[in-house]
N, CA, C and O of each residue as an XYZ file, in Angstrom:
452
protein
N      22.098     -3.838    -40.249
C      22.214     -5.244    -40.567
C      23.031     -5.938    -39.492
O      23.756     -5.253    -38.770
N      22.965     -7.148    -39.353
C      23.218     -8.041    -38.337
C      24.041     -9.067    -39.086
O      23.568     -9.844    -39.915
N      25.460     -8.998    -38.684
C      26.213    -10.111    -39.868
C      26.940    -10.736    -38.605
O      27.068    -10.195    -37.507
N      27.476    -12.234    -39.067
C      28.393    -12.958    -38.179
C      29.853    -11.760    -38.012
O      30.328    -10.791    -38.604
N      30.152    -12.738    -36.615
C      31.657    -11.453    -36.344
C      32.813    -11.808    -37.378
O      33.943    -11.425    -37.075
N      32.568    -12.789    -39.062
C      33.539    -13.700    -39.470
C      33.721    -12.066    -40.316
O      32.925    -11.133    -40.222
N      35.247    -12.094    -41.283
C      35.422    -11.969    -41.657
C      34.611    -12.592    -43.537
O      34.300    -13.742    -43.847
N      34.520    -11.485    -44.282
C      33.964    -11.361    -45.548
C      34.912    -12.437    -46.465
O      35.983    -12.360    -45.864
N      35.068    -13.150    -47.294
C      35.603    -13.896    -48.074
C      35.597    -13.034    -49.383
O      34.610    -13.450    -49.989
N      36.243    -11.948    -50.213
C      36.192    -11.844    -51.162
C      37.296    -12.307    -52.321
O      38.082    -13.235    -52.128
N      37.252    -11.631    -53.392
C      37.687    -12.277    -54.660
C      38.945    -10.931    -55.026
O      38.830     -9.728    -54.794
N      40.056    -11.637    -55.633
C      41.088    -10.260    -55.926
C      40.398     -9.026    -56.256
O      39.215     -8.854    -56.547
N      41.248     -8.291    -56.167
C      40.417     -6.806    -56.433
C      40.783     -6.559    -58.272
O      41.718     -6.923    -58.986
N      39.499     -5.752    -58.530
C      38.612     -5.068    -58.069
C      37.307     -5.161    -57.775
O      36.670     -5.451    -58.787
N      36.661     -5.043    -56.852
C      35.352     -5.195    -56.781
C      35.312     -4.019    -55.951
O      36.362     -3.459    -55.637
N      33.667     -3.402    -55.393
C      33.400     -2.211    -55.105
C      32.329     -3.067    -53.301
O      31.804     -4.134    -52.985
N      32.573     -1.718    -52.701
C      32.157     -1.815    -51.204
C      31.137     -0.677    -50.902
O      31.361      0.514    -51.117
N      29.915     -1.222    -50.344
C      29.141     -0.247    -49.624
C      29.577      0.045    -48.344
O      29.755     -0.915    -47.593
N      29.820      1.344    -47.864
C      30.256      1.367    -46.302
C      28.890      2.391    -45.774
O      28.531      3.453    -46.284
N      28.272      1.642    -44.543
C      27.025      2.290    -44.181
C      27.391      2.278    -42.762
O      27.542      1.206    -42.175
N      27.596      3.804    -41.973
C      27.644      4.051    -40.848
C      26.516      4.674    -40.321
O      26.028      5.677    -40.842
N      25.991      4.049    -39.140
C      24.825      4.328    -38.628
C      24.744      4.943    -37.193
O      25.790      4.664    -36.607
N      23.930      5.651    -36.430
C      23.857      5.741    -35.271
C      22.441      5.419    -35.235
O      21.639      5.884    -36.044
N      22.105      4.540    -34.196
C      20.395      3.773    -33.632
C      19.963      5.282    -33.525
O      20.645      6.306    -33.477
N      18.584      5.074    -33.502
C      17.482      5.557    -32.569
C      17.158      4.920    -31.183
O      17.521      3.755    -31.349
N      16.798      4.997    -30.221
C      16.484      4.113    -29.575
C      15.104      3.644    -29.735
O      14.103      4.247    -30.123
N      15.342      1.952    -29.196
C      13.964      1.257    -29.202
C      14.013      0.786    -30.866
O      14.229      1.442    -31.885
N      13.627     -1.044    -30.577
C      14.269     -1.546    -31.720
C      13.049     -0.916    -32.782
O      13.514     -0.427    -33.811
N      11.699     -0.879    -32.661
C      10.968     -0.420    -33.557
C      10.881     -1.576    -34.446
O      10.620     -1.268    -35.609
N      11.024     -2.773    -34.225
C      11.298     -3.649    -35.557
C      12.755     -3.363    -36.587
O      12.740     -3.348    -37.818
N      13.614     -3.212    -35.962
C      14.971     -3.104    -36.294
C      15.446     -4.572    -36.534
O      15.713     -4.935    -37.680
N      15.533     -5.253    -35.684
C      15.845     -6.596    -35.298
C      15.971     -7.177    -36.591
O      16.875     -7.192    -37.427
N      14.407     -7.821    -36.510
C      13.784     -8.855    -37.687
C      14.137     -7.628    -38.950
O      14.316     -8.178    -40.037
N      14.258     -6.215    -38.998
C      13.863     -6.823    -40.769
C      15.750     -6.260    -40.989
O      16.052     -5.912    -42.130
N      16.771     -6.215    -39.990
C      17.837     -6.445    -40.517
C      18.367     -7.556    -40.544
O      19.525     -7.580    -40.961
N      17.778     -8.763    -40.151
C      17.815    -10.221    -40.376
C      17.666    -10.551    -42.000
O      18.346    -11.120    -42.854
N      16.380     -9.862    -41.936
C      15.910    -10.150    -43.570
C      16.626     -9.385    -44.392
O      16.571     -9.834    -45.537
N      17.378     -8.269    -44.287
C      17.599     -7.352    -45.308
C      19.097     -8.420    -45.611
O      19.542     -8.540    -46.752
N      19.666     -9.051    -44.533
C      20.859    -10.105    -44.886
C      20.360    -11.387    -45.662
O      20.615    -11.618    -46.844
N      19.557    -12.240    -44.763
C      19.224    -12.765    -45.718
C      18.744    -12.676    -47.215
O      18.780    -13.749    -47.818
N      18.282    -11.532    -47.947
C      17.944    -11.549    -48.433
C      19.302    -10.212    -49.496
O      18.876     -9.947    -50.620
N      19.999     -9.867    -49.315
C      21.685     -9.232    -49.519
C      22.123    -10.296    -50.375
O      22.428    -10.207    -51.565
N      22.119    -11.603    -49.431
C      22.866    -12.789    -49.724
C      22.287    -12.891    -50.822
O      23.045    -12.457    -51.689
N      21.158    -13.303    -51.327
C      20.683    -13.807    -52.743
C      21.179    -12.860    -53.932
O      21.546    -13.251    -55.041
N      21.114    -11.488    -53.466
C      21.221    -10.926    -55.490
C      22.528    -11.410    -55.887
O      23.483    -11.959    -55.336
N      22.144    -10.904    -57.327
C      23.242    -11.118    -57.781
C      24.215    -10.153    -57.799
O      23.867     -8.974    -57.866
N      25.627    -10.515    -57.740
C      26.785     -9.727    -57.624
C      26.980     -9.690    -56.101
O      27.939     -8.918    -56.134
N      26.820     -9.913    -54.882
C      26.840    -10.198    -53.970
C      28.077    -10.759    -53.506
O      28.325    -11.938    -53.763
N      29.044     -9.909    -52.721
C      30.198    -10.837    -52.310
C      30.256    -11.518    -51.166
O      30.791    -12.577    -50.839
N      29.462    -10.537    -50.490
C      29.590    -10.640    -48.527
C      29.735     -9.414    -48.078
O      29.544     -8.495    -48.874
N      30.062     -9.152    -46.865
C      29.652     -8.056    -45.589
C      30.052     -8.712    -44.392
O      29.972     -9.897    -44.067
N      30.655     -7.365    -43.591
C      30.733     -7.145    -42.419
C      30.261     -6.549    -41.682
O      30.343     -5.333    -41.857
N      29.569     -7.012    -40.553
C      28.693     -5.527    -39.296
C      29.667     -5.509    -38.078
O      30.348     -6.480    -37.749
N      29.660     -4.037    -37.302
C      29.529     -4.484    -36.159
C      28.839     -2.901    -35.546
O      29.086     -1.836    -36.111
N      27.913     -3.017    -34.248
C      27.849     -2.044    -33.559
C      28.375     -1.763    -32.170
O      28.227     -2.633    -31.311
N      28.757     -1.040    -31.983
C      28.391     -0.493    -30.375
C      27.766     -0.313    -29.339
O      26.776      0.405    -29.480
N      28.000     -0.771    -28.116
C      26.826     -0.681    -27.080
C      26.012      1.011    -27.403
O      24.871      1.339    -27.080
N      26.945      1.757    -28.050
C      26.520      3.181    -27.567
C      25.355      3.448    -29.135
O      24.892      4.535    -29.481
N      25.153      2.225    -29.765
C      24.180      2.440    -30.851
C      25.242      2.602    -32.364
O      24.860      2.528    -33.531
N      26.480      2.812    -31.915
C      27.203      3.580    -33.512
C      27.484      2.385    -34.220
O      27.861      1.483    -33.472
N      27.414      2.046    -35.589
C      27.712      1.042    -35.749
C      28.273      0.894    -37.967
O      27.849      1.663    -38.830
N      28.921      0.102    -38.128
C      29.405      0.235    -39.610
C      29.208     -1.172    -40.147
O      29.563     -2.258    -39.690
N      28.485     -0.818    -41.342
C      27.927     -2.567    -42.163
C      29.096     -2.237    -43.316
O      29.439     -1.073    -43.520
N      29.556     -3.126    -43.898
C      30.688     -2.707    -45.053
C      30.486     -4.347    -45.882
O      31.034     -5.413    -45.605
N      29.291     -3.958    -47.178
C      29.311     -4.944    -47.762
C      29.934     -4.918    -48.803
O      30.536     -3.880    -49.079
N      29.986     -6.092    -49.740
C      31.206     -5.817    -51.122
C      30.286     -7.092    -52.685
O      29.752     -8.179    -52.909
N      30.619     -6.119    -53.124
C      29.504     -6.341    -54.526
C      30.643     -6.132    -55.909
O      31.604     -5.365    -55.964
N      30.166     -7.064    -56.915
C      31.247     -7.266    -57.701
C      30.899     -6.359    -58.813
O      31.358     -6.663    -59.914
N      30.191     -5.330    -58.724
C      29.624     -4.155    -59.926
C      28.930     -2.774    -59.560
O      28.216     -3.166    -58.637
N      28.708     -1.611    -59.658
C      28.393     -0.553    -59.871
C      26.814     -1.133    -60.133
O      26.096     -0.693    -59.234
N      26.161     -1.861    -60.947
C      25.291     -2.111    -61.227
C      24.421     -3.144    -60.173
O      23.241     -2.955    -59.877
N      25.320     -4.357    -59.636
C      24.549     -4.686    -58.513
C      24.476     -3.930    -57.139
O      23.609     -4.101    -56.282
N      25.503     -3.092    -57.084
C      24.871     -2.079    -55.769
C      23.602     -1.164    -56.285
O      22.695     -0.964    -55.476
N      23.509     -0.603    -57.604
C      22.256      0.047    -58.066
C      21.345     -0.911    -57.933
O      20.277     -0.492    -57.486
N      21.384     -1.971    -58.146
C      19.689     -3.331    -58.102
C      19.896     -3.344    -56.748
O      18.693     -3.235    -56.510
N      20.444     -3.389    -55.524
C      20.206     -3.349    -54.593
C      19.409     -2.349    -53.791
O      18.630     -2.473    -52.846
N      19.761     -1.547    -54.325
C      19.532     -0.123    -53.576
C      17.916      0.325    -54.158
O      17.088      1.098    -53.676
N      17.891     -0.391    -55.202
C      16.258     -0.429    -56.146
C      15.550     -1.687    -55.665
O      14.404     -1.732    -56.113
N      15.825     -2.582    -54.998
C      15.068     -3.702    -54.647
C      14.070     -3.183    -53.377
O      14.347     -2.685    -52.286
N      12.780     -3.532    -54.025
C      11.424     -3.166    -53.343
C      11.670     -2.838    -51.665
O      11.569     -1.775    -51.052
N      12.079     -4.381    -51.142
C      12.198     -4.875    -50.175
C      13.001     -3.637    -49.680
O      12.702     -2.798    -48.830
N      14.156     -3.773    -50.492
C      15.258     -3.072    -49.398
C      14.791     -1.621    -49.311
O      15.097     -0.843    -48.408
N      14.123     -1.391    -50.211
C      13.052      0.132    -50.149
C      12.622      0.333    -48.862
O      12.839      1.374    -48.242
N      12.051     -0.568    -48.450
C      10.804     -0.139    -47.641
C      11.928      0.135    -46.644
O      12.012      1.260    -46.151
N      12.885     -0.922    -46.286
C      14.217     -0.872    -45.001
C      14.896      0.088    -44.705
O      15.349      0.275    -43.576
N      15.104      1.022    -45.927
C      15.726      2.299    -46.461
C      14.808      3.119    -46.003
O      15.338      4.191    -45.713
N      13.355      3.111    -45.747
C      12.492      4.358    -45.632
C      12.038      4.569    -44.601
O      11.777      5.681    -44.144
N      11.764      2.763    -43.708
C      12.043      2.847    -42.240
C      12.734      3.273    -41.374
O      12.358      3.691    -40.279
N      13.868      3.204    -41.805
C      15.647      3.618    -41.349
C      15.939      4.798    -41.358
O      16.812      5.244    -40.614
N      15.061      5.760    -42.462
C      15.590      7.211    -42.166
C      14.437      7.846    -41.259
O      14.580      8.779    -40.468
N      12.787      6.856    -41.655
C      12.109      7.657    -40.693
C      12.100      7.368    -38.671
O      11.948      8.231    -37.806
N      12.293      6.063    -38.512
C      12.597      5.883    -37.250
C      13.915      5.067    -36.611
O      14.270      5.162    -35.436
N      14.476      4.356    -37.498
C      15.671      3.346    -36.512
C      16.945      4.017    -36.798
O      17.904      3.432    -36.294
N      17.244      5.129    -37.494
C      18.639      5.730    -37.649
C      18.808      6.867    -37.424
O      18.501      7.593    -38.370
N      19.399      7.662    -36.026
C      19.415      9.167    -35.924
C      20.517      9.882    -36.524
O      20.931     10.955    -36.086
N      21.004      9.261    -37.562
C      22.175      9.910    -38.338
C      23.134      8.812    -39.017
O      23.845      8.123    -38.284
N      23.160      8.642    -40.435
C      23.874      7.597    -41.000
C      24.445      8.693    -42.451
O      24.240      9.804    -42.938
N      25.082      7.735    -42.606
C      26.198      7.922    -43.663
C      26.573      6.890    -44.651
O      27.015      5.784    -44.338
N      26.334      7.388    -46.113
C      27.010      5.348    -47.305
C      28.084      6.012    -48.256
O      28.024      7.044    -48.924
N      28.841      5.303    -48.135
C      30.164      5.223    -48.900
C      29.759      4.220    -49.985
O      29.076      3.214    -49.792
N      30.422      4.749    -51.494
C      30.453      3.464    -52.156
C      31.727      3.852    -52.654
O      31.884      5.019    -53.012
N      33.000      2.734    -52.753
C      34.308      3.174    -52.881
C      34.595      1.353    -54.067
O      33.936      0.316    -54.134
N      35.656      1.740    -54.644
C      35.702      0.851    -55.221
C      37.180      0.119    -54.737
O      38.236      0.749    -54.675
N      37.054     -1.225    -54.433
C      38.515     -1.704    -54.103
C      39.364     -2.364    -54.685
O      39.209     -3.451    -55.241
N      40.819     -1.401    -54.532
C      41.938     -1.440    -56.025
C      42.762     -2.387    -55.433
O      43.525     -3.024    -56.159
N      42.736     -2.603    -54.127
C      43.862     -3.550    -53.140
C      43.916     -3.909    -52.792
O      45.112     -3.715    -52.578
N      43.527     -5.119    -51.810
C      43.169     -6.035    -50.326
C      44.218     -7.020    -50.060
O      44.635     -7.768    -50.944
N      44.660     -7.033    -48.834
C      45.773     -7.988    -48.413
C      45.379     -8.001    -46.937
O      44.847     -6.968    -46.532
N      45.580     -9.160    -45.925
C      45.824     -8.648    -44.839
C      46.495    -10.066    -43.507
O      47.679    -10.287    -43.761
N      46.212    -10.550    -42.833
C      46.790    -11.436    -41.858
C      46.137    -12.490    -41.759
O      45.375    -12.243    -40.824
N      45.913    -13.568    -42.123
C      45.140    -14.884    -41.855
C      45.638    -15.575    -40.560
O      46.763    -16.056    -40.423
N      44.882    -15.567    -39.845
C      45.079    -16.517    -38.521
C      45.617    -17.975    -38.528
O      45.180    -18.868    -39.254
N      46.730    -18.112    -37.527
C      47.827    -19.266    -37.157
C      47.442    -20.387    -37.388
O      48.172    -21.350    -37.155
């Protein structure tokens, strides 16, 4: 996924975080466009807090989105769409990934001057 470099806006804790570490394949294969869509379309469900991406020139890269239920990361992870993104991803655009789902008990951190 392809997210602005902003920082996520969430809500006191607790709410729960997908952490998805990826390494590319090379060659976008249609990588591009449908991690455009898989955001745009993140943004709509429900329970949806926001997300952060970033990758590496060297392909490695960590999406860390944040969802306000156990149950909307399950409708996510079951949404058609994001199916097909999920099946693309293991057969050609990801040579090794990893998902965390952790739940968050704490968040504090530095707001800019």
């Amino acid at each position: 996924m392809r997210m602005s470099s902003s920082f996520a806006t969430t809500p006191v804790p607790p709410y729960y975080t997908v952490i998805f570490s990826s390494q590319r394949s090379a060659g976008d294969k249609g990588y591009g466009a449908m991690a455009e869509r898989m955001v745009e379309l993140a943004t709509q469900q429900p329970g949806f807090l926001g997300a952060e991406s970033a990758r590496g020139g060297d392909g490695f890269g960590i999406t860390v989105s944040y969802w306000d239920s156990l149950e909307a990361i399950a409708a996510w992870k079951a949404h058609l769409e994001h199916q097909v993104a999920q099946a693309k991803g293991q057969a050609q655009w990801y040579a090794h990934y990893e998902l965390r789902v952790a739940k968050v008990e704490r968040a504090y951190g530095k707001s800019p001057d």
